[in-house]
C-alpha positions in Angstrom: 116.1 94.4 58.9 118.8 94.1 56.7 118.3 94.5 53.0 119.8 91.6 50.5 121.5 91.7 47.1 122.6 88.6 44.9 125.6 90.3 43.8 129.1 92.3 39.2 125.0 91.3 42.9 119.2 86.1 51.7 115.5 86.1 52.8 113.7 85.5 55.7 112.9 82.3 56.8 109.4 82.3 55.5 110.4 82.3 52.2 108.7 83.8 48.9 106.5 86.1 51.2 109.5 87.4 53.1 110.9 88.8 49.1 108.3 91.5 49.3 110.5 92.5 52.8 113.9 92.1 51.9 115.3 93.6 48.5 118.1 92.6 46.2 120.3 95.0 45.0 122.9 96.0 42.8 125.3 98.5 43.5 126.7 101.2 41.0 129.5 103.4 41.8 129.6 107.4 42.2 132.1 109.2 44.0 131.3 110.4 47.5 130.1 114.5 47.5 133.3 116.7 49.5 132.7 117.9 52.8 133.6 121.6 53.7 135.3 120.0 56.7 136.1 117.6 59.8 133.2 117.9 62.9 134.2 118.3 66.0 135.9 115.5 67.3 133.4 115.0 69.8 130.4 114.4 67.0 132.9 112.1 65.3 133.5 109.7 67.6 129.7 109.2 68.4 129.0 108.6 65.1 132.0 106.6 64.4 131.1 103.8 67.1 127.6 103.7 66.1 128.7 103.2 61.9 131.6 100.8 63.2 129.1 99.2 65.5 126.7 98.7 63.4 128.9 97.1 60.6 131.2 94.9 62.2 127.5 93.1 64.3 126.8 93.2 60.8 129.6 91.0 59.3 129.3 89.3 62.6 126.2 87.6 62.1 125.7 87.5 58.5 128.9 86.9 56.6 128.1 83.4 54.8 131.9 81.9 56.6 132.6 82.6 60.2 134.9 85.8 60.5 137.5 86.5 63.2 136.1 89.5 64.5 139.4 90.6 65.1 141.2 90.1 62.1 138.5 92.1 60.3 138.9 95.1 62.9 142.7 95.1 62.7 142.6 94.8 58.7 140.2 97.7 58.8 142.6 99.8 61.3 145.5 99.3 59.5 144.3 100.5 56.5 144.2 104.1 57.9 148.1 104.5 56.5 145.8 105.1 53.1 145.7 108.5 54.5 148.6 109.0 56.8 151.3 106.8 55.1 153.3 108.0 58.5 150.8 106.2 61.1 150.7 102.1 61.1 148.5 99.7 63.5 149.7 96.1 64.6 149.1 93.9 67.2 151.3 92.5 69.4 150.7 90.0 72.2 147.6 91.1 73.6 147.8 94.4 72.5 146.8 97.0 69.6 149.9 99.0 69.4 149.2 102.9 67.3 152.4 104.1 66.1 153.9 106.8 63.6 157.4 106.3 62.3 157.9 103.3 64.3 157.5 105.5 67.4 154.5 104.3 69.7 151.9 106.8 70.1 149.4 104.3 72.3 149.0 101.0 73.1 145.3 99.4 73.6 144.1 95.8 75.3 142.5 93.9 72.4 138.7 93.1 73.2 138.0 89.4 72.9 138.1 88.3 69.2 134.8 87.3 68.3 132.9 91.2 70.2 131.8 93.0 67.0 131.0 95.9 69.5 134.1 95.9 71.3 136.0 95.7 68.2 134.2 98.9 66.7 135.0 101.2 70.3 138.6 100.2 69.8 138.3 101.1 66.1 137.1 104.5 67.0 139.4 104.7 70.0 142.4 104.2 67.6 140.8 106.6 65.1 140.4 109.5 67.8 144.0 108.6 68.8 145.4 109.0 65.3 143.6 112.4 64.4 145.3 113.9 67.8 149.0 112.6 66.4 148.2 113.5 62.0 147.2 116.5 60.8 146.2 114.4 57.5 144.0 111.9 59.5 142.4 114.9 61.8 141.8 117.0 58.4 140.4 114.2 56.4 136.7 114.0 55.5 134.6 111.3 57.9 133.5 109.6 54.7 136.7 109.1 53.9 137.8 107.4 56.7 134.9 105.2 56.7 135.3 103.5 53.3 138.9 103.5 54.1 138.6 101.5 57.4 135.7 99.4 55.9 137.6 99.3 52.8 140.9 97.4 55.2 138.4 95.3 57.5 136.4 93.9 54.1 139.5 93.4 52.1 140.0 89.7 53.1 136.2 88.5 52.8 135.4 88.2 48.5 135.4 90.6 46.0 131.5 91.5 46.8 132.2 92.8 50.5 132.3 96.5 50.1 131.3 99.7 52.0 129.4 102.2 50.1 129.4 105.5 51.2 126.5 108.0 52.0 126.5 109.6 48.3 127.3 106.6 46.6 124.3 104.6 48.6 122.0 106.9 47.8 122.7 107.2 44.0 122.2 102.7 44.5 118.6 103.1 46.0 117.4 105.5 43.9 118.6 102.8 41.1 116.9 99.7 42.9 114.1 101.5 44.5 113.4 105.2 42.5 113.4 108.7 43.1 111.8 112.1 42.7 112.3 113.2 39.6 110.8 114.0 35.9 112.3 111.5 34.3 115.2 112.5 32.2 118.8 111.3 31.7 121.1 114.5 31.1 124.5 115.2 30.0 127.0 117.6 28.8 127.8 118.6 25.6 129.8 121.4 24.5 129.5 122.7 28.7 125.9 122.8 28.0 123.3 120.7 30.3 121.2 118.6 27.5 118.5 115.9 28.0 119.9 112.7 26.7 116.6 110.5 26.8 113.2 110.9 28.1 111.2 108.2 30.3 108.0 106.9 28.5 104.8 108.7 30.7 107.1 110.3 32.9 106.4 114.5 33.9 109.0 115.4 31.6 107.5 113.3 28.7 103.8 114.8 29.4 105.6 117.7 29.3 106.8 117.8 25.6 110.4 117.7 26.7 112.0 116.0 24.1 115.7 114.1 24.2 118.6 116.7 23.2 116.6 119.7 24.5 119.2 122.7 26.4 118.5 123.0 30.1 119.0 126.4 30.6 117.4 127.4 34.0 116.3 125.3 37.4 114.2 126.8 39.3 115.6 130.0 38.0 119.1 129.4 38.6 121.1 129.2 35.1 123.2 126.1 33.9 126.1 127.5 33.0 129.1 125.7 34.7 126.8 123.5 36.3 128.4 119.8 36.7 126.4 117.1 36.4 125.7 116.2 40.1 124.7 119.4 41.1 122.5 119.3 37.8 121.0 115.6 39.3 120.8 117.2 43.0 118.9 119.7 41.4 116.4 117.8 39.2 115.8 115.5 42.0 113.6 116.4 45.6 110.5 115.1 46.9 107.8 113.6 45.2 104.9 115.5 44.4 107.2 118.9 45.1 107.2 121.2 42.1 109.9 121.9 39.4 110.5 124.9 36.7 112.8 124.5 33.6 113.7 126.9 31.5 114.8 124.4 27.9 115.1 125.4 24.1 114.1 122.2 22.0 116.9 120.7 19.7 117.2 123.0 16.5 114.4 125.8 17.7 116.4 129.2 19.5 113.2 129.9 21.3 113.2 129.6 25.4 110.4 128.3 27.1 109.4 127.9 30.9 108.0 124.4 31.5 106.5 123.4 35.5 106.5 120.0 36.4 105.8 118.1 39.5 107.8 115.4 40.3 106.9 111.9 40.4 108.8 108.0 41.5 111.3 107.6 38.9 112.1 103.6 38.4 114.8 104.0 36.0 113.7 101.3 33.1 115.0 98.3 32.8 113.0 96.7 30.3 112.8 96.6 26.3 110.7 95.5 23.6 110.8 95.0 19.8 109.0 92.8 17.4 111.6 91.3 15.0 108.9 89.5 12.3 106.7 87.4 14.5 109.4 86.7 17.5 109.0 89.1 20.8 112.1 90.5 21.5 112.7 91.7 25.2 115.6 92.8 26.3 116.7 93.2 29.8 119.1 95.9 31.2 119.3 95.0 34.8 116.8 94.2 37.7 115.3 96.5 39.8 111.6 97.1 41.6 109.9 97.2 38.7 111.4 94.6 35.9 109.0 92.0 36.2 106.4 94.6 36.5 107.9 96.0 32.9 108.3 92.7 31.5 104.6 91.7 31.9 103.6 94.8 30.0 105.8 93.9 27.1 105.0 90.7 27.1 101.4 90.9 26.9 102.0 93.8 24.4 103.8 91.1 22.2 100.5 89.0 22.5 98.6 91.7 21.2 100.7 93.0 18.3 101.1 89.3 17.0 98.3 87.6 18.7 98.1 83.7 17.1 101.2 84.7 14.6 103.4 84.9 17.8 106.3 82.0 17.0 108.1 82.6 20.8 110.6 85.3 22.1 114.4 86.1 22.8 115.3 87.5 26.8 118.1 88.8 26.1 120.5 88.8 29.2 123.9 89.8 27.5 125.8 92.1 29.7 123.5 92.5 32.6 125.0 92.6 36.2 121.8 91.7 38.0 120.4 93.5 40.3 116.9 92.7 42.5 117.0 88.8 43.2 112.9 88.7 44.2 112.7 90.6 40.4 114.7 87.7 38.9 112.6 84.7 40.8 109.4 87.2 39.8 110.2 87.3 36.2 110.8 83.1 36.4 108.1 83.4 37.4 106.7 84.9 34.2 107.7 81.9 32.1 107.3 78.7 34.7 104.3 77.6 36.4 106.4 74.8 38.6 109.5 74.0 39.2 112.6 74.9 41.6 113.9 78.6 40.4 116.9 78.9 43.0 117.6 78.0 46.8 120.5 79.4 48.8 123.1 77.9 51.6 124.8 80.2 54.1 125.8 80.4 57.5 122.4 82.9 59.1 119.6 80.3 59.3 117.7 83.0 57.3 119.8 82.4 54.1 119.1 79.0 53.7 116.2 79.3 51.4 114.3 77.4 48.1 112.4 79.5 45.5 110.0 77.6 43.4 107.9 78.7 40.8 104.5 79.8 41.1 103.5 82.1 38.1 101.5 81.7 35.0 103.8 81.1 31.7 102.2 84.4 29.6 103.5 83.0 26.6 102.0 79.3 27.3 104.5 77.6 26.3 105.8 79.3 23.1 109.6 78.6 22.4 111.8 81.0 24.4 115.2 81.5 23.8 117.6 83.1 26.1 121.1 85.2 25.6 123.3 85.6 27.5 127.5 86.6 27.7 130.5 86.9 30.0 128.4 89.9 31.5 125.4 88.0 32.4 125.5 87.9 36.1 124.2 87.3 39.5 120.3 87.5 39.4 120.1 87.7 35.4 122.2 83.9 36.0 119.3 83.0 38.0 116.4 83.6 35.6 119.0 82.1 33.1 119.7 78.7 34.7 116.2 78.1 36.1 114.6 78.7 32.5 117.4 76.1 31.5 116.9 73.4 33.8 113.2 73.5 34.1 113.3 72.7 30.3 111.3 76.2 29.1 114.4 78.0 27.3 117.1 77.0 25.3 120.6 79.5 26.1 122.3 80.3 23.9 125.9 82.4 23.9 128.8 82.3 25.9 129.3 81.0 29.8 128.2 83.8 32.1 130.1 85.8 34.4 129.7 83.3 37.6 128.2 85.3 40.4 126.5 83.3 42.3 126.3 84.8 46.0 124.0 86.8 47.5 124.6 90.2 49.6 122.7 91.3 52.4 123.0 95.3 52.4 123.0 96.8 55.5 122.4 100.8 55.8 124.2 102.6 58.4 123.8 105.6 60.6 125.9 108.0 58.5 123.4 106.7 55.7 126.0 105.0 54.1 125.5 101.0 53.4 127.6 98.0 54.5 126.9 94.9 51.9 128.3 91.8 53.1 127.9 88.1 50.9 125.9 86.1 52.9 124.7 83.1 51.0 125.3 81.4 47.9 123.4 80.0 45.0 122.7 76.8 43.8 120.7 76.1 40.3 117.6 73.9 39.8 119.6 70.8 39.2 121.6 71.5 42.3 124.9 73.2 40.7 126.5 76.4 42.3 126.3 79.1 40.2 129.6 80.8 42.0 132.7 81.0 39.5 131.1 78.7 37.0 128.0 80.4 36.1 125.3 79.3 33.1 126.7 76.7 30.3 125.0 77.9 27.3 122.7 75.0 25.5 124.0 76.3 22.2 127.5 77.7 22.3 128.5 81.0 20.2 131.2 82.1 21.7 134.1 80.0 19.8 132.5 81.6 16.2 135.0 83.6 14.6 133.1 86.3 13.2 129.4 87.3 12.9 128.5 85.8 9.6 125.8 83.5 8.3 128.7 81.3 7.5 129.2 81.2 11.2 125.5 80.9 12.1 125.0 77.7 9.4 128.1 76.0 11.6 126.7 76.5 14.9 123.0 75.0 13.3 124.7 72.5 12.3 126.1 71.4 15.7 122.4 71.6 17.1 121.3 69.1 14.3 123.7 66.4 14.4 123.9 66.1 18.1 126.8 67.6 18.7 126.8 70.3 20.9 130.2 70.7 22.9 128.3 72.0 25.8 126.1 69.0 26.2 128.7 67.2 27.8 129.8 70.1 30.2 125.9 70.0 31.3 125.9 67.0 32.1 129.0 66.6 34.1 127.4 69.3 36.2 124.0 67.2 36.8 126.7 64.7 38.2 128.7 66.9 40.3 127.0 70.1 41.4 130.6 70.8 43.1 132.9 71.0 41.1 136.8 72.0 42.1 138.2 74.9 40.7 140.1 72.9 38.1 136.9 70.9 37.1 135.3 74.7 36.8 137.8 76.3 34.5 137.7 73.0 32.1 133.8 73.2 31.8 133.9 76.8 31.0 136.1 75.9 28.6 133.8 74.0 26.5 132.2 77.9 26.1 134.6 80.4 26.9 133.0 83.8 28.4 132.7 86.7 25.6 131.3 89.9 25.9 130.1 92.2 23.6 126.7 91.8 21.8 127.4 88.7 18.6 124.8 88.7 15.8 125.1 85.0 15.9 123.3 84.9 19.1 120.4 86.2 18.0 120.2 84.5 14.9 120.7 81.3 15.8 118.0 82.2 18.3 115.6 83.4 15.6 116.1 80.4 13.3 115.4 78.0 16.5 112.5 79.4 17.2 111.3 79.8 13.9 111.9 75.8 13.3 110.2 74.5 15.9 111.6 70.9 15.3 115.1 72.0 15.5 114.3 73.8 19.2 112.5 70.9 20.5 115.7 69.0 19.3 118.5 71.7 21.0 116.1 71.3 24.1 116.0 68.2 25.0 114.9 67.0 28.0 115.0 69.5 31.3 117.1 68.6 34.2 114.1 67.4 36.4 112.8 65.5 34.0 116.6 63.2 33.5 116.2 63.5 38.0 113.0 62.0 37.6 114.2 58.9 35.4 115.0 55.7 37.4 
């Protein structure tokens, strides 16, 4: 079964149960590990029909449009003259015609157009063909030709299509899903291998490793010259497997051998700091533990502050998303009804709805919400359904606009093919694609961070007039709006990035007067559905 991203980024027909089998990822990037050389062609092609196979069935049956099969093959064959500028692919007539310097070198039947199978044995066939005529195609590494080819064949879907490769796939689920490892993040300074920080309760912290310690040894082997993704191949293995490190603490000379065993390492995702009596939770991205991470803090707040607790900040700025059943789970934190998301696409298994079904842990305490131009895909979603349910006030700039989901496929070679196939539509029935989250309170148009600025923005919130209000509820109106119509209510609260003090000021001093909030509230989007 296919796995499924909302992605900066689809279920199962059952709905909320089927999130526990289908995950949501976001991918990061890493470049693919060299290979000492081509295998024989023989072990090539096998492999190559079963990755090509296995992709283009996939694009087949879950790309959110209907493809032409054979567009995306050709696309993705004629992208080989990456590697051998020399050797071109076209078709002409019925035929795929291989040439190289405008001389023909073969000339293939096309399958029928819409044969995902067929089209991936031609692929391959053309492929085998080419190696035999180019040196540069025959010597080039398989990975290579893989993204290249999927690189062609996705080029002409949307910008979230991609292929990742082997290396690059495994470095993404060990993001989303965790690893072995002891729970450090490392780097070099001055060509020496040094722990940059330290996961809470993770071996390395039991371990008294602290952040900026030298790594002088693994397993006995020194560091020296050591890059950093040898270092991580290194640090990394099974869990449960044992580990030695030979480390000097920061400012102590002295060398000393630490054992560890390795453990699941879910990178963290989640913050927490008390600013007076307002909870302040910061989220990084979304992976299989956030809402997990988030409940912690969140009940942590309630302890530290108990009755004193005035409401909390989720702060949203700059993340890219990530797990989508994390971001309906952590709705989930904050609503105990309401619609969180539902999706359209072209699978009958993408066209799903998502409605809350939590316990708010913060019973109805104000919340406000930041986000910026680098909020995106499943951080939009928590964003927009805290919005139009009514529980959170947003505050910032309009988000990045990602509002598709991927369905990640992993492919023989172990690589993944991540295809968009659905896309998603707010509680009040807007589509989150291109436009993304109209703050309630707009920062982005203050011209520096200033109390002068903050006072001006107050302001707006208590005389009514908020720029975005009437952006908002053009969109109740029209939950489809053209291109044109997109770009205008943006406008009302252009995207920024960057962190602005003004956000979370303004978002203090709202939750702090709790008239003022209830006033920037107003009523939520199912409640105005509700009225006659």
């Amino acid at each position: 079964m296919p796995r499924s991203v909302p992605g900066p980024g689809g279920f199962e027909a059952t709905g909320r149960a089927a999130i526990a089998r289908i995950g949501i990822a976001l991918l990061l990037t890493l470049s693919a590990c060299a290979r000492s050389g081509p295998p024989p062609q023989d072990a090539f092609v096998v492999m190559a029909d079963e990755v090509f196979g296995a992709g283009y069935t996939h694009i087949s049956e879950r790309y959110v449009e209907p493809v032409s099969m054979s567009d995306v093959a050709l696309a993705g064959m004629a992208a080989i003259d990456k590697i051998d500028d020399h050797l071109h692919v076209l078709r002409r007539g019925a035929d795929i015609v291989l040439t190289s310097d405008g001389t023909t070198i073969r000339v293939f039947p096309a399958p029928q157009d819409e044969d995902p199978v067929a089209w991936a044995n031609l692929t391959t066939e053309v492929l085998e063909s080419g190696r035999e005529a180019s040196p540069l195609l025959r010597d080039a590494d398989p990975e290579r030709i893989y993204e290249v080819v999927f690189g062609g064949a996705l080029s002409g879907l949307d910008p979230f299509s991609r292929y990742a490769s082997a290396a690059v796939a495994r470095e993404q689920r060990a993001q989303r899903d965790g690893f072995g490892g002891i729970g450090i993040t490392i780097k070099l300074a001055e060509d020496q291998l040094r722990v940059e920080s330290v996961v809470e309760d993770s071996p390395a912290a039991k371990a008294g490793i602290k952040a900026d310690s030298a790594i002088l040894e693994i397993n006995g082997q020194p560091t020296t010259g050591l890059s950093l993704e040898d270092a991580v191949d290194r640090l990394r293995g099974t869990v449960g497997s044992s580990l030695s490190l030979v480390v000097a603490a920061p400012g102590d000379p002295h060398r000393r051998e630490v054992s560890l065993r390795r453990a699941l390492i879910v990178p963290p995702t989640v913050t927490y700091a008390r600013y007076g009596n307002i909870a302040y939770f910061r989220i990084s991205s979304f992976n299989q533990r956030t809402t997990s991470s988030l409940s912690h803090a969140m009940k942590q707040a309630l302890r530290d502050m108990g009755p004193a607790l005035r409401g909390a900040v989720l702060d949203l700025r700059g993340n890219p998303g990530g797990l989508l059943d994390q971001a309906v789970t952590v709705s989930d934190l904050f609503l105990t009804h309401g619609r969180i998301l539902s999706t359209s696409g072209r699978h009958p298994d993408s066209n799903q709805i998502f409605d809350a079904a939590g316990t708010d842990l913060l019973h109805g305490l104000p919340v406000a919400v930041l986000v910026n131009g680098g909020t995106a895909s499943a951080a939009e979603v928590v964003a927009a359904a805290l919005q139009d349910e009514g529980r959170a006030i947003v505050v910032g700039s309009a988000s990045y606009g990602k509002g598709t989901v991927q369905t990640v496929h992993r492919l023989p070679n172990d690589g993944e093919i991540i295809i968009t196939w659905s896309r998603i539509m707010a509680p009040s029935g807007y589509g989150l694609n291109h436009l993304g989250v109209i703050p309630t309170i707009c920062t982005s148009k203050a011209e520096a961070d200033t109390p002068e600025a903050v006072s001006a923005v107050l302001d707006e919130v208590k005389t009514g007039r908020l720029e975005t209000a009437a952006a908002r509820s053009a969109l109740r109106a029209n939950g489809a709006p053209s291109r044109a119509e997109i770009r205008l209510l943006r406008a009302s609260c252009p995207p920024r990035n960057g962190d602005s003090k003004v956000d979370l000021t303004v978002a203090e001093d709202l939750i702090e007067d709790g008239n003022l909030f209830a006033h920037a509230l107003g009523p939520s989007s199912s409640e105005i559905a509700k009225r006659p």
